[in-house]
N, C-alpha and C positions, 0 to 999 in steps of 0.2 A: 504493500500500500504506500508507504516513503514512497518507495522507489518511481511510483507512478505520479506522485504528487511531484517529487524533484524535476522530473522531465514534461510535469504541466509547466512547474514555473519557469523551468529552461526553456521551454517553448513560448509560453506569454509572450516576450519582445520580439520575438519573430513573425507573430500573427500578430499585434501592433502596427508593427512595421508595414506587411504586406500590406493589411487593412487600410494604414494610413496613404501608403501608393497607391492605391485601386480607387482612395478614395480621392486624391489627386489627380487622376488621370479622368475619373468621369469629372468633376468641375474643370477641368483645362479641355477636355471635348466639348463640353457646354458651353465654355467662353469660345472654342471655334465657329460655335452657330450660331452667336450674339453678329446684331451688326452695331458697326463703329459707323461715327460722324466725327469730323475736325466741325468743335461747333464754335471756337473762336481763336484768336492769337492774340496775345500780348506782349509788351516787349519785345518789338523785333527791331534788332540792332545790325546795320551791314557796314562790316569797317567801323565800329562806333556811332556811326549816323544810324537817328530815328529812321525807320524803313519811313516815313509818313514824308520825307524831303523828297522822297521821288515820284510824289504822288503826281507832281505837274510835269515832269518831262519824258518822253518819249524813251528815248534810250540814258542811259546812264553815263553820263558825260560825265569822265575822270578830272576835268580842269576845274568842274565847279567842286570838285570832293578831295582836294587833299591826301586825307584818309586811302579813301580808295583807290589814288594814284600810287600810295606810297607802297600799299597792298601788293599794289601788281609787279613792283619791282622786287619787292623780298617775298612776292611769291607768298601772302601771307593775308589771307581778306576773312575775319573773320564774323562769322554769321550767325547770331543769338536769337533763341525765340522759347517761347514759351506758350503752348497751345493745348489747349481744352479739349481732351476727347473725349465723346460722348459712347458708351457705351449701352445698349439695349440688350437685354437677352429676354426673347421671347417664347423661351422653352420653359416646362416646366419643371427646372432640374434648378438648381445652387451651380452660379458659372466663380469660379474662383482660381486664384494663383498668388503665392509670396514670390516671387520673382520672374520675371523676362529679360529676354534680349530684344531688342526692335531696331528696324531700319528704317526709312525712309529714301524712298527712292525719284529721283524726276528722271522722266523719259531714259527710267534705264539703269541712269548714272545713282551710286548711291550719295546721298546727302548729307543725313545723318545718321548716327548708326548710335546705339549706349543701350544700358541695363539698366534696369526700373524696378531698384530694390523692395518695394513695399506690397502691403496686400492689396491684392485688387478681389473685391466680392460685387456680384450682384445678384441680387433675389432674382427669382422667378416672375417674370412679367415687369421687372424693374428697369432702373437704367441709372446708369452710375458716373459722374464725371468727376475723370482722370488727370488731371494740369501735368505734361510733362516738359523740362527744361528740353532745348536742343539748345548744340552747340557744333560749328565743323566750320572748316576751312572751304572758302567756295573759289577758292583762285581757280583750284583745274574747271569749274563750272562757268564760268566768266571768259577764261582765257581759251577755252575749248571751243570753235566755231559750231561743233555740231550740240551743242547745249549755252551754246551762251545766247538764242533769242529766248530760251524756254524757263531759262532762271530769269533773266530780264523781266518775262510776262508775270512769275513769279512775283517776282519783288513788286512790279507794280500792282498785280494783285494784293499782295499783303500792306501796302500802302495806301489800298484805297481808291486807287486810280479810277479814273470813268473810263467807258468804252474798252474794257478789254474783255477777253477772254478767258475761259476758266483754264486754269493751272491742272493739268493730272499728276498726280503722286502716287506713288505705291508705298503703300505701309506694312510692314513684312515682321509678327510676333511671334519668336519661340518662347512660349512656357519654361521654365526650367523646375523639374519634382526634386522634392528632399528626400532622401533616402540615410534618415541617420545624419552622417555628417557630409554626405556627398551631396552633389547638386547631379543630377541627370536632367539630360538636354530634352524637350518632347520634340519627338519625330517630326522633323517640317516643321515648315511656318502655317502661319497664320497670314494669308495674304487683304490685303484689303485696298481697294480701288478708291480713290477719293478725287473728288474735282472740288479745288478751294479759288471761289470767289472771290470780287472784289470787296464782298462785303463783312470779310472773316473779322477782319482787323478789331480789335474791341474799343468801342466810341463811337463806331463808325454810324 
């Protein structure tokens, strides 16, 4: 009788364990079949200029920016933002995760990339908004002829600009499960299609 009790309790942390994966894995499937919205931006800085300075002109004219000139020659332009994602999950399940990796992609090229240490939960029939910092160097985006009209359209989008175009981005989530003290990666991303307006900008 010991002897069956000792090998329940040596087993306890092992079924824990699984339990807790199995139950990570079905909340990181459910956030797969949430849809996401970029439902605003704040703070977007390029080269330290307010994005909202290029609200009035056409292309981005480096003589009237300093900054931006100085960028181009140390190869060095960097691009700050902080934007509101809106999450929905419309399943009947608990959509959740304590950590991701994420990307951000324009036409291709990737943008921003980082890790979003914290928990993300959302009920059932809920929706949950997420504020994440971005931050990345946009020289090769700028300087690159086959992405430098699509971040331009960009910036003017996040600026607020009249008369443009919406912006496509791809936004790209792996989950990451705890396992103990390991982190294990989930299978693929989580892809997401997004068109950001001129109207994202917050104030606007």
């Amino acid at each position: 009788m010991k002897k069956v009790l000792i090998l329940a309790l040596l087993a306890l942390p092992i079924l824990f364990n699984r339990c807790s994966v199995n139950q990570q894995i079905a909340q990181a499937k459910a956030l797969g079949d949430c849809r996401y919205t970029i439902a605003s931006a704040d703070s977007v800085y390029l080269a330290g200029t307010d994005v909202r300075e290029f609200r009035n002109i056409e292309n981005m004219d480096v003589t009237r920016f300093p900054r931006l000139a100085a960028g181009l020659l140390t190869r060095n332009i960097p691009l700050d933002a902080r934007i509101n994602l809106d999450i929905t999950n419309p399943t009947g399940k608990l959509a959740g995760i304590n950590q991701l990796e994420y990307k951000v992609l324009l036409t291709g090229q990737e943008l921003f990339n980082g890790f979003l240490n914290q928990r993300i939960e959302v009920q059932p029939g809920g929706r949950t908004r997420v504020p994440v910092r971005l931050s990345a160097n946009a020289y090769q985006l700028i300087s690159d002829a086959k992405t430098r009209d699509a971040f331009t359209q960009l910036v003017r989008n996040l600026s607020g600009a009249a008369n443009t175009q919406p912006s496509k981005l791809t936004i790209k989530i792996k989950p990451t499960l705890a396992l103990g003290n390991k982190a294990i990666n989930y299978p693929g991303y989580i892809t997401i299609d997004q068109e950001v307006t001129n109207k994202i900008l917050s104030g606007n």
